[in-house]
OpenMM code with the backbone's topology and positions (N, CA, C; nanometers):
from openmm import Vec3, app, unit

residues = "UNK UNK UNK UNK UNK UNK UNK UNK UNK UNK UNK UNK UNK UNK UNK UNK UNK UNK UNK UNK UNK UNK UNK UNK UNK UNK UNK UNK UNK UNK UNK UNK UNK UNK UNK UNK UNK UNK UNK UNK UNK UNK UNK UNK UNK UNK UNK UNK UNK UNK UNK UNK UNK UNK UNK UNK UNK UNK UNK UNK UNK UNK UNK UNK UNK UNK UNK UNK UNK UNK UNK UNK UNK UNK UNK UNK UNK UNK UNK UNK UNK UNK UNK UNK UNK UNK UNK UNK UNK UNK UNK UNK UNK UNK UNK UNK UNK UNK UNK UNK UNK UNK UNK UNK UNK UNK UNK UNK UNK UNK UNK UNK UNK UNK UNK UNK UNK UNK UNK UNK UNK UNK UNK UNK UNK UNK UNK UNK UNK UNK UNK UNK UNK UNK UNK UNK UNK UNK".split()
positions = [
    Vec3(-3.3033, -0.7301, 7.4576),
    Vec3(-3.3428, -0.7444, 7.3218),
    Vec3(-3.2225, -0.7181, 7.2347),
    Vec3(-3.1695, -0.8052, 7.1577),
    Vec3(-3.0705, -0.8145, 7.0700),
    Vec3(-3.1411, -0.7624, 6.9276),
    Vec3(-3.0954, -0.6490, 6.9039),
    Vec3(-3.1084, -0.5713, 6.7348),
    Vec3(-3.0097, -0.6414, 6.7154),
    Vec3(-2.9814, -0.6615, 6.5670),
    Vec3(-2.9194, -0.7092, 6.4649),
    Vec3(-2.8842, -0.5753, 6.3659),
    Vec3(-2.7315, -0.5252, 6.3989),
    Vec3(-2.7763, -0.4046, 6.3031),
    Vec3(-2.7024, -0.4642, 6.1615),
    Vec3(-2.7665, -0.4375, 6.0793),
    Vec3(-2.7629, -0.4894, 5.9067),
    Vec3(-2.6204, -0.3612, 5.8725),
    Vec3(-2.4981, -0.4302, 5.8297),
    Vec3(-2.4388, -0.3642, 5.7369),
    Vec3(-2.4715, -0.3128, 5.5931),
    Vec3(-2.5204, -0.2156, 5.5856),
    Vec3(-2.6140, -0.1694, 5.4216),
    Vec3(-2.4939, -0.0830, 5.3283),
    Vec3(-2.4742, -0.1403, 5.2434),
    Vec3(-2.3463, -0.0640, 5.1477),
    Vec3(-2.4386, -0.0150, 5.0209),
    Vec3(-2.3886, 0.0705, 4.9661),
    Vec3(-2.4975, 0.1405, 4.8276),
    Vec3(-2.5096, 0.0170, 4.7668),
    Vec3(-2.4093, -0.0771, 4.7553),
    Vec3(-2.4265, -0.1526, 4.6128),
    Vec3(-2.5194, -0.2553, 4.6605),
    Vec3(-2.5144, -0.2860, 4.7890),
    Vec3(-2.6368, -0.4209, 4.8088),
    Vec3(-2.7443, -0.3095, 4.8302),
    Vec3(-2.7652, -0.2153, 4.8572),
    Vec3(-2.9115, -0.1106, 4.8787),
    Vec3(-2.8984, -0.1144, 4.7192),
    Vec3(-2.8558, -0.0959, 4.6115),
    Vec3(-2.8916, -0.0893, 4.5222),
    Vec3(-2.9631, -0.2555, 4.4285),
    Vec3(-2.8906, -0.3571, 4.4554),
    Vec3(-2.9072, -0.5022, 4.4307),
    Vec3(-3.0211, -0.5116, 4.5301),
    Vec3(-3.1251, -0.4581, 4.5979),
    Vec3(-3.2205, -0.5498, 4.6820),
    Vec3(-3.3389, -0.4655, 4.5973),
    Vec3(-3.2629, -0.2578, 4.5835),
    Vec3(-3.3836, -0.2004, 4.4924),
    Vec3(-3.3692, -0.2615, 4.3592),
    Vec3(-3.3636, -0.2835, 4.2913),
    Vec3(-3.3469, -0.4342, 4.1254),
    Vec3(-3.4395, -0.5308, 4.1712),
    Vec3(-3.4132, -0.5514, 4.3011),
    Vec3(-3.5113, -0.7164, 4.3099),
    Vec3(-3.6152, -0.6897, 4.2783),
    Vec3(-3.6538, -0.5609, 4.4019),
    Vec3(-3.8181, -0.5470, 4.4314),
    Vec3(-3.8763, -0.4889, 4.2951),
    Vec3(-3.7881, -0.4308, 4.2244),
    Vec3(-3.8495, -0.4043, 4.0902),
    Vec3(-3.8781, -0.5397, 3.9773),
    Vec3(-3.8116, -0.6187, 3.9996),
    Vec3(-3.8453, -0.7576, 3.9123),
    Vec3(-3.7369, -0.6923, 3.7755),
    Vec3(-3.6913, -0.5885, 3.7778),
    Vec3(-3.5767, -0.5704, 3.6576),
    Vec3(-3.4702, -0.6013, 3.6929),
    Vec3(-3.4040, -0.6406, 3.5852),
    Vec3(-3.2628, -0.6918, 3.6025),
    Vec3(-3.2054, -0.6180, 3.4610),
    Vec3(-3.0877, -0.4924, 3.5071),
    Vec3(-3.0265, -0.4739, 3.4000),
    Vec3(-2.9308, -0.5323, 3.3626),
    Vec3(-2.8554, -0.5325, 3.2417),
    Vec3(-2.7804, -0.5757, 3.1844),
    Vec3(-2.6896, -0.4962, 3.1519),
    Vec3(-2.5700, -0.5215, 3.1515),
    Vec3(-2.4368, -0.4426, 3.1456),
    Vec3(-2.3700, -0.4221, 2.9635),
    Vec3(-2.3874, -0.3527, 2.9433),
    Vec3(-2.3731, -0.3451, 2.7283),
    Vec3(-2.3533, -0.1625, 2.7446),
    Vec3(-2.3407, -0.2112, 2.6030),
    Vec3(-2.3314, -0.0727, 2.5126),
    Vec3(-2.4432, -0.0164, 2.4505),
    Vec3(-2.4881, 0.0921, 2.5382),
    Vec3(-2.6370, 0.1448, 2.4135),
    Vec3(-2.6167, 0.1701, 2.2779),
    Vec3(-2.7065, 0.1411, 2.1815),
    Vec3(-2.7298, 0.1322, 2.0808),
    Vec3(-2.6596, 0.2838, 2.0206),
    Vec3(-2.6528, 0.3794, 2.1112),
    Vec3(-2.6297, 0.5538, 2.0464),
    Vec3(-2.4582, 0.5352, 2.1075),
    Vec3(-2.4097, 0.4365, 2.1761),
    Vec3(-2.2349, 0.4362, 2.1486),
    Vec3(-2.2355, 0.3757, 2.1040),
    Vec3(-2.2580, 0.2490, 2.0567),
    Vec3(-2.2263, 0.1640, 1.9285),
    Vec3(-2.2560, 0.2340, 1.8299),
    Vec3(-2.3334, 0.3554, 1.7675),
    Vec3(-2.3412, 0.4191, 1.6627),
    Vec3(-2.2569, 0.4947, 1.6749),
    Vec3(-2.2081, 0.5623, 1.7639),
    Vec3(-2.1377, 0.6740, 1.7612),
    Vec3(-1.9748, 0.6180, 1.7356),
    Vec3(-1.9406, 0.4722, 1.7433),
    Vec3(-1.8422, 0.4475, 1.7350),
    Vec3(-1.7872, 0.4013, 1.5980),
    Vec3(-1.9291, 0.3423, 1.5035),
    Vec3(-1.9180, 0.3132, 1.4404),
    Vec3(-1.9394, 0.4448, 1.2853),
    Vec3(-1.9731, 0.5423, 1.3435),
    Vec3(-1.9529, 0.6637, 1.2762),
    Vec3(-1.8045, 0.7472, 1.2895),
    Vec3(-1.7361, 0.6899, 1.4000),
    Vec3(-1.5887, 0.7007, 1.4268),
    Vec3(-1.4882, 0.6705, 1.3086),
    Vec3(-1.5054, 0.5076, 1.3184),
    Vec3(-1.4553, 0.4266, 1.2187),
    Vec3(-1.4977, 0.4574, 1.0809),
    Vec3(-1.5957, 0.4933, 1.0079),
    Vec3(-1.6309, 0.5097, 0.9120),
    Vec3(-1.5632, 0.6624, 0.8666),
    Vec3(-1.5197, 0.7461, 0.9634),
    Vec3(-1.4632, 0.8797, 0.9244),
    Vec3(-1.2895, 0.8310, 0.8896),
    Vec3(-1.2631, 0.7510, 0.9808),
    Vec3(-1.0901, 0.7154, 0.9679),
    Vec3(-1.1040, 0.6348, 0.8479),
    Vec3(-1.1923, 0.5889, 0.8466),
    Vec3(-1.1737, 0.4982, 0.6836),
    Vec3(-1.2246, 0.6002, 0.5504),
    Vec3(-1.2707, 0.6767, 0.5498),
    Vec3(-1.2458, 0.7672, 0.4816),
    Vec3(-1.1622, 0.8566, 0.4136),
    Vec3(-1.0966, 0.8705, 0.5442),
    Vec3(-0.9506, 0.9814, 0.5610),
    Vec3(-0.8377, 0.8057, 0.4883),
    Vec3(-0.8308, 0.7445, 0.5511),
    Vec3(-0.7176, 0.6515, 0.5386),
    Vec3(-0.7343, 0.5627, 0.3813),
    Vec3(-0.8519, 0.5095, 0.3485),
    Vec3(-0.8475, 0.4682, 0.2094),
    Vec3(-0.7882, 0.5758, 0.1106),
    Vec3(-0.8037, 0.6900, 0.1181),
    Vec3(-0.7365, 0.7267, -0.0433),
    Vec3(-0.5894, 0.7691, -0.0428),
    Vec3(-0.5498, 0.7741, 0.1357),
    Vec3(-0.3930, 0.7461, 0.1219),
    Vec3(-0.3293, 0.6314, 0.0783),
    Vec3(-0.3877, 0.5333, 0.1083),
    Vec3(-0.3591, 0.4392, 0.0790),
    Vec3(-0.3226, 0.3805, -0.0688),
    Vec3(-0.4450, 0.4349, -0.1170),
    Vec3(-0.4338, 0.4200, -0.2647),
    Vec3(-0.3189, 0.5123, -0.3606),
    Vec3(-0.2948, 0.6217, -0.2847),
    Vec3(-0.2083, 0.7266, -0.3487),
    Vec3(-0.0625, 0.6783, -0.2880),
    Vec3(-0.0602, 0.6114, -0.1496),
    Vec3(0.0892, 0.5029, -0.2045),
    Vec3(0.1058, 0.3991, -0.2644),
    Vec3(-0.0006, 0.3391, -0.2937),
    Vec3(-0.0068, 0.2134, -0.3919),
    Vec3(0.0210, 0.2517, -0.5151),
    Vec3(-0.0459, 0.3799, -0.5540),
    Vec3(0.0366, 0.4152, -0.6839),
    Vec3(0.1756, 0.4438, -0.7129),
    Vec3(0.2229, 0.5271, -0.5598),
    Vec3(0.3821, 0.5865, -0.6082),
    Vec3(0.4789, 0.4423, -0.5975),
    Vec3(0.3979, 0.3711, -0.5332),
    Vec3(0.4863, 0.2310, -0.5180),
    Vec3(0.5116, 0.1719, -0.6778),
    Vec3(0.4007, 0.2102, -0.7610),
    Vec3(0.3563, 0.0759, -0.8732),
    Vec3(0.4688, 0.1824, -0.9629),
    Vec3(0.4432, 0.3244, -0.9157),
    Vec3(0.5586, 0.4025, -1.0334),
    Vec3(0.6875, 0.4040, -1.0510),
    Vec3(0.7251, 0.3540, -0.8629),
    Vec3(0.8832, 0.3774, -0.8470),
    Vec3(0.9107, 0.2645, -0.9066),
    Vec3(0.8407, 0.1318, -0.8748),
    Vec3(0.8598, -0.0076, -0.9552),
    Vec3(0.9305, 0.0106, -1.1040),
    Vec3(0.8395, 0.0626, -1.2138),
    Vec3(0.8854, 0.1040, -1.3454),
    Vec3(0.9786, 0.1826, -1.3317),
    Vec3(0.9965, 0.3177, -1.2813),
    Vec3(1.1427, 0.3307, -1.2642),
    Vec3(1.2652, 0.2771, -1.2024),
    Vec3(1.2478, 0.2107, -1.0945),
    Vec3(1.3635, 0.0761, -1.0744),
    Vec3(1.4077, -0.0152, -1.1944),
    Vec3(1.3072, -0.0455, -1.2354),
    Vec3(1.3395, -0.1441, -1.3115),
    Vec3(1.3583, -0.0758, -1.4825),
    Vec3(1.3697, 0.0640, -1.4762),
    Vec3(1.4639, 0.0836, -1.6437),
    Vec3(1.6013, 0.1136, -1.6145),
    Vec3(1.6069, 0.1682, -1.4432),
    Vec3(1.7468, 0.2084, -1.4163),
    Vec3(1.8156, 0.0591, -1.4398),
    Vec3(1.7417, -0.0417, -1.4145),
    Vec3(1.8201, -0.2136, -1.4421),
    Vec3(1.8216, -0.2597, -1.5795),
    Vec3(1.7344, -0.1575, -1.6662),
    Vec3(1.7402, -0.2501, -1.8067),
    Vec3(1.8330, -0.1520, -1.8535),
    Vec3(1.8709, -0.0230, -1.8291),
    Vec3(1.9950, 0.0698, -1.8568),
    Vec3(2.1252, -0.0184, -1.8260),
    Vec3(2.1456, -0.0579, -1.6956),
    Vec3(2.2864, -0.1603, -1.6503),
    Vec3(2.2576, -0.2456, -1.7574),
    Vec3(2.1607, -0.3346, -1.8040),
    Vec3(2.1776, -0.4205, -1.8673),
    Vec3(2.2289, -0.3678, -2.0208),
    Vec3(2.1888, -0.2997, -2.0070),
    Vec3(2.2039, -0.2452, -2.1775),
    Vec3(2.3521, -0.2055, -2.1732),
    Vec3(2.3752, -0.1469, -2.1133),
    Vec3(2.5250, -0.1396, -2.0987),
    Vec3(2.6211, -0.2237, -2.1056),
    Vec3(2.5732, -0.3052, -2.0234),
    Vec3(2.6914, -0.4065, -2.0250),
    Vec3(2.6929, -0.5212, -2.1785),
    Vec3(2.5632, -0.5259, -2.2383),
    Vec3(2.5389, -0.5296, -2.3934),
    Vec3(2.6738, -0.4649, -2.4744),
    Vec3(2.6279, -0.3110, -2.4510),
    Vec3(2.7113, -0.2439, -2.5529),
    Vec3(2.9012, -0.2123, -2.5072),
    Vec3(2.9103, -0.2608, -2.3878),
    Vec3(3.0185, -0.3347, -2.3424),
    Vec3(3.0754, -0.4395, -2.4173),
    Vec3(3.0482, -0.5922, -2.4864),
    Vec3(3.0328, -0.6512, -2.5218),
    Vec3(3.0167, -0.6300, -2.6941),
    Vec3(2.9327, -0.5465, -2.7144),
    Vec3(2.9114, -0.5580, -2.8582),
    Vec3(2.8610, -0.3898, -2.9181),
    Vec3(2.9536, -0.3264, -2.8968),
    Vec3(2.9218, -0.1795, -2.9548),
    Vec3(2.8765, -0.1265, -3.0434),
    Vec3(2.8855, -0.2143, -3.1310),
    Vec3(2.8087, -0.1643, -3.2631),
    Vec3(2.6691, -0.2663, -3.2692),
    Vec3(2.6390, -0.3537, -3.1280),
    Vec3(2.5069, -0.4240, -3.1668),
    Vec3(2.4008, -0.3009, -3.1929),
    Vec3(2.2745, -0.4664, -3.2270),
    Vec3(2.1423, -0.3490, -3.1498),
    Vec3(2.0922, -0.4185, -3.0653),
    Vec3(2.0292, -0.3467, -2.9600),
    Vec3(1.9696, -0.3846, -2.8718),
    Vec3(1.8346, -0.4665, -2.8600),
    Vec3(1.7815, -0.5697, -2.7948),
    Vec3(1.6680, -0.6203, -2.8069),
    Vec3(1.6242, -0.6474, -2.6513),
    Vec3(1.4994, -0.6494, -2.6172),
    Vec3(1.4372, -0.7234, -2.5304),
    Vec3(1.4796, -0.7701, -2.4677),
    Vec3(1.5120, -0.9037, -2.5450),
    Vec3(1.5289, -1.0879, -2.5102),
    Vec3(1.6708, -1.0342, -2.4445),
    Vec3(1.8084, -0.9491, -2.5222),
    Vec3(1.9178, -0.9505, -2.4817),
    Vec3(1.9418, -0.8703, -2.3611),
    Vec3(1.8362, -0.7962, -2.3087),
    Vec3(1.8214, -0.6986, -2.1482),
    Vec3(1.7967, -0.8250, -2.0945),
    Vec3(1.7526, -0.9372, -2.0922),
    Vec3(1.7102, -1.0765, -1.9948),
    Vec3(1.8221, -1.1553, -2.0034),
    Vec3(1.8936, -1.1652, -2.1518),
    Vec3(2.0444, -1.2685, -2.1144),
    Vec3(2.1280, -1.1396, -2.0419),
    Vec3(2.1275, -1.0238, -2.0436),
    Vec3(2.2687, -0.9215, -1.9511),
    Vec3(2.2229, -0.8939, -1.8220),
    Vec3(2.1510, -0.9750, -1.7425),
    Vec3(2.0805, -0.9564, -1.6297),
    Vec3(1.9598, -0.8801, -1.6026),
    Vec3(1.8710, -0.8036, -1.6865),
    Vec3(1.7808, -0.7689, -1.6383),
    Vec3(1.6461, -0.9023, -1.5533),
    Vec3(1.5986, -0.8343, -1.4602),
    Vec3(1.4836, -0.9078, -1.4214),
    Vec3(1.3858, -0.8157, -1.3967),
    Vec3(1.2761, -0.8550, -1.4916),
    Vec3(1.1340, -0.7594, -1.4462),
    Vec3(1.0629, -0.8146, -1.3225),
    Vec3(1.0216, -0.6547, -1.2990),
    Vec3(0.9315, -0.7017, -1.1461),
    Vec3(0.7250, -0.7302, -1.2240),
    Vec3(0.7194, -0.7716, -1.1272),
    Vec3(0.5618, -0.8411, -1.2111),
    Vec3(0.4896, -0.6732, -1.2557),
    Vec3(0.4395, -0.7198, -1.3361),
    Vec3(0.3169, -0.6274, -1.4353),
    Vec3(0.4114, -0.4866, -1.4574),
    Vec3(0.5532, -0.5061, -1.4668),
    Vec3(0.6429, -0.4274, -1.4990),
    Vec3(0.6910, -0.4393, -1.6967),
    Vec3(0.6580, -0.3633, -1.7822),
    Vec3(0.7435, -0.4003, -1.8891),
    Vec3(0.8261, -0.3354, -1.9536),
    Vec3(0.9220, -0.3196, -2.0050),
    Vec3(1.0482, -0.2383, -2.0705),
    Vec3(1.0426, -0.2742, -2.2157),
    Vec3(1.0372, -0.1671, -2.3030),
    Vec3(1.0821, -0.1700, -2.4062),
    Vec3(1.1509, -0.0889, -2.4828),
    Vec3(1.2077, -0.1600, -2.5834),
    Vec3(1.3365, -0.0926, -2.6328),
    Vec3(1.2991, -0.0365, -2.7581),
    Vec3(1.3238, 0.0950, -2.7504),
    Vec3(1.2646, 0.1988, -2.9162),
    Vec3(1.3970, 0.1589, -2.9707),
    Vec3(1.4862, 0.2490, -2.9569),
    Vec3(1.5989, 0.2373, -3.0576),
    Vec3(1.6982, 0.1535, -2.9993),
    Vec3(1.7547, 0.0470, -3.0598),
    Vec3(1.8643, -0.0291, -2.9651),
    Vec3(1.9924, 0.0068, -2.9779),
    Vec3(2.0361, 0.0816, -3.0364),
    Vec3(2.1725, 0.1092, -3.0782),
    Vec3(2.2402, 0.2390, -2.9601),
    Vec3(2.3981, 0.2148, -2.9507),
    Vec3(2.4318, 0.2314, -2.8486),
    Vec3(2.4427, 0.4076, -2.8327),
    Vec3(2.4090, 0.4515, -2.9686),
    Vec3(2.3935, 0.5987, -2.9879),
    Vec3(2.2319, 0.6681, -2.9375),
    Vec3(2.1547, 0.6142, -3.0236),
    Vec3(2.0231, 0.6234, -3.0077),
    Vec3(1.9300, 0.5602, -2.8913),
    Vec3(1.9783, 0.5142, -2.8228),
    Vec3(1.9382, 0.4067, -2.7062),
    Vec3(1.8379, 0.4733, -2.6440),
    Vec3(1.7137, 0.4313, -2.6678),
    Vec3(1.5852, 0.4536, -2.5717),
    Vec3(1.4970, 0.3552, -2.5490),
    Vec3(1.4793, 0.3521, -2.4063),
    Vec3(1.4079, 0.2581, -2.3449),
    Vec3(1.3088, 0.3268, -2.2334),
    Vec3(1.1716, 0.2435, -2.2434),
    Vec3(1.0605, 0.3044, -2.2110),
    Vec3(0.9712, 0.1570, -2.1135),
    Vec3(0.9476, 0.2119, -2.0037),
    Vec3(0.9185, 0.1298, -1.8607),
    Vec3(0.8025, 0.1878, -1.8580),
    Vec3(0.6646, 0.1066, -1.7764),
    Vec3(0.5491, 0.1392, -1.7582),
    Vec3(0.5271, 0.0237, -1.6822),
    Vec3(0.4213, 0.0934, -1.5434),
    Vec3(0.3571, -0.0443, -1.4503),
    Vec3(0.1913, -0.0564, -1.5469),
    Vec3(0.1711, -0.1608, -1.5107),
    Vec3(0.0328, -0.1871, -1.5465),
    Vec3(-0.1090, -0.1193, -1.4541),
    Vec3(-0.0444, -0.1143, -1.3588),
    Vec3(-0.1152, -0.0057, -1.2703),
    Vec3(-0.0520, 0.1050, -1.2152),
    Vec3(0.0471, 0.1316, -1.2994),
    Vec3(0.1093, 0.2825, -1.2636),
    Vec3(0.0650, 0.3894, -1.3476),
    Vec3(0.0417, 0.5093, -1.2959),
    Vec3(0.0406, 0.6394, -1.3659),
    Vec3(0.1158, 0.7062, -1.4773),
    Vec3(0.2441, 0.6658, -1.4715),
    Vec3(0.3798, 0.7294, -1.5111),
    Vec3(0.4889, 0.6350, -1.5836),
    Vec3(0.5022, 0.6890, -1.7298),
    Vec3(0.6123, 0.6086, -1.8519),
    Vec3(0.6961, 0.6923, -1.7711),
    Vec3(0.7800, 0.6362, -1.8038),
    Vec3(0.9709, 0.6378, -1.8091),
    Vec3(1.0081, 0.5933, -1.9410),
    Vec3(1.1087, 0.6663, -1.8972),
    Vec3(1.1955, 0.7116, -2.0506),
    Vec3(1.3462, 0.7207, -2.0245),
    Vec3(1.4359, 0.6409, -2.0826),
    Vec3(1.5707, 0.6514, -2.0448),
    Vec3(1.6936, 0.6878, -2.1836),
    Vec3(1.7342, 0.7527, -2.1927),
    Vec3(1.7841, 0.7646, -2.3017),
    Vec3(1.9183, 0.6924, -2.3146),
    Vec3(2.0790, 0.7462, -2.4491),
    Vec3(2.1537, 0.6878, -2.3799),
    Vec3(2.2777, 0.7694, -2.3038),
    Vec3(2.2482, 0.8774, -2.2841),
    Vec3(2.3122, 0.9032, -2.1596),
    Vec3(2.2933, 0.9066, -1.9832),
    Vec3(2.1723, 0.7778, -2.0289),
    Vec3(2.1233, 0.7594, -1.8766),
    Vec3(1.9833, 0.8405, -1.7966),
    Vec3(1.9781, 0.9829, -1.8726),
    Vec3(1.8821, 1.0681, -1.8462),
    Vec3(1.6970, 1.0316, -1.8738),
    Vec3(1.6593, 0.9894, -1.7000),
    Vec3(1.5318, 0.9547, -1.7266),
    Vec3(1.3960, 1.0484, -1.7128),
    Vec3(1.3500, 1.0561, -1.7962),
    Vec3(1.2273, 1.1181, -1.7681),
    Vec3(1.0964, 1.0627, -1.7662),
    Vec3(0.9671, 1.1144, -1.7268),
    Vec3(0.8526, 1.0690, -1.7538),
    Vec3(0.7486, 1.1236, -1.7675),
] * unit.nanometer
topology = app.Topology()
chain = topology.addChain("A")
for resn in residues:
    res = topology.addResidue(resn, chain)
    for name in ("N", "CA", "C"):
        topology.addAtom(name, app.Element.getBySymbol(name[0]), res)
């Protein structure tokens, strides 16, 4: 009499107990790790949005101050040129100034004694103030 002995490994003893049950599971993520992951993400986005926003500001501030330290060169090289002018706007754009967007500079006193010029972003926190010995504050 020839037995047949059956090689039985857990995983087919486990695939024949599935049959006889008529269930068939499915391989996923329960509903309590997909929550739990998505309560993950919702904590890092918490923490990470208002950094974000607090370098978006120092960015929009350093902007306005870049750009009076450039309307200062410009002004200079103005009163290079014409020492007893006064200063305008329009003439920081013919001595090379270039504004960066939603950046604007303006000029209080134009004269090469009194010289103050005042920078602000449109979404920055912080005026600047340049006088004419170069000294900026805000």
């Amino acid at each position: 009499m020839d037995v047949k002995k059956e090689n039985v490994t857990s995983s087919s003893l486990v695939r024949k107990m599935k049959k006889k049950d008529g269930k068939h599971r499915q391989r996923g993520f329960t509903l309590i790790e997909l929550m739990i992951v998505i309560a993950i993400l919702g904590i890092l986005a918490a923490i990470a949005i208002p950094q974000l926003t607090w370098h978006k500001q120092k960015a929009y501030d350093a902007a306005a101050q870049s750009d009076i330290k450039s309307a200062y060169t410009a002004a200079q090289a103005y009163f290079t040129d014409y020492p007893a002018g006064t200063l305008t706007e329009g003439l920081l754009n013919s001595y090379g100034y270039k504004s960066t967007d939603n950046v604007s500079v303006s000029v209080s006193d134009g004269t090469i004694d009194g010289l103050m010029l005042t920078s602000t972003h449109s979404r920055g926190t912080l005026t600047y103030t340049i006088d004419s010995s170069g000294t900026i504050t805000n």
